[in-house]
N, C-alpha and C positions, 0 to 999 in steps of 0.2 A: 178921410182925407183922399182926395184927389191926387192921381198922377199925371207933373207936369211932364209936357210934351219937349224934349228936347232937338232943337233945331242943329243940323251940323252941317260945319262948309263945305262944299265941295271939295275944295282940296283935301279935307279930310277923309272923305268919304272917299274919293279917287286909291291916297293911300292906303287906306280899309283893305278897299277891293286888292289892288297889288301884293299888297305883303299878305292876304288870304291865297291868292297864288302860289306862293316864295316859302310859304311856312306849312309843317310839318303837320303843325292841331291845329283847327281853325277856333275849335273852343278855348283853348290858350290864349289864342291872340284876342278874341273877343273878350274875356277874362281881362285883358293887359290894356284894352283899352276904356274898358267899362261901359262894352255896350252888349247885347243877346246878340246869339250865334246867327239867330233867324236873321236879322237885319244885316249880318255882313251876306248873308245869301241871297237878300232882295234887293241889297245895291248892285252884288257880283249882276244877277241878273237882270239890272237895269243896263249895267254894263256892258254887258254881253250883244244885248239889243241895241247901243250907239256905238260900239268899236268892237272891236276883233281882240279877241285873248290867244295869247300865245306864250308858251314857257314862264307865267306868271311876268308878263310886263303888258301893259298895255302895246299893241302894235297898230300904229298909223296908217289909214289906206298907202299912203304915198310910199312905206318901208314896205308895206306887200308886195306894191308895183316894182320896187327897186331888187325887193328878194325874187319874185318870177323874172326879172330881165337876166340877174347874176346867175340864177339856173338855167336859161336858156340858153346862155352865154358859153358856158361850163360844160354844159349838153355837146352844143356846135365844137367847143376845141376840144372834149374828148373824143368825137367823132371826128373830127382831122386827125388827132393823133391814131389811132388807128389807121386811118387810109394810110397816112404819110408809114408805121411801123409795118403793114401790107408791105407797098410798096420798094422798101429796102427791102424787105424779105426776098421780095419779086426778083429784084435787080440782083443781088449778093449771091444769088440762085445762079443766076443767066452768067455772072463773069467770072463763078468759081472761088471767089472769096466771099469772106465771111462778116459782118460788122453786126456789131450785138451795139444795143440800144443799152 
């Protein structure tokens, strides 16, 4: 006898890939869902090659652009805050009193 080829949706395969991310044994979870370990690692790496993996979730071009703007952002005001903790340093120097941040 013959082994039928079983087809799976997308959507399935999408969660496959995720909760291989997210879980501890990836042989377990291919266990729990009744498919071989090989195949959650050749969808992972289908994966891999059409989106970005990150902390086991799929991550959106558009959440990368928005996560380097919120670091850049983050970046620049903690570099103001310095200058500006400088600066009080400078002045509280110069007039003899003291002000703590």
């Amino acid at each position: 006898m013959g082994t039928k080829k079983r087809n799976y949706s997308k959507t399935f395969k999408e969660k496959a890939v995720e909760l291989s991310y997210v879980r501890d044994n990836i042989k377990d979870l291919a266990q729990e869902l009744g498919i071989d370990v090989a195949r959650i690692y050749k969808w992972r790496s289908n994966t891999i090659n059409s989106t970005s993996i990150k902390s086991g979730k799929t991550v959106q071009k558009q959440e990368l652009e928005e996560m380097k703007r919120l670091k850049k952002e983050l970046k620049n005001t903690q570099l103001e805050l310095e200058i500006l903790k400088k600066a009080v340093h400078i002045f509280s120097k110069s007039d003899g009193k003291s002000i703590n941040l």
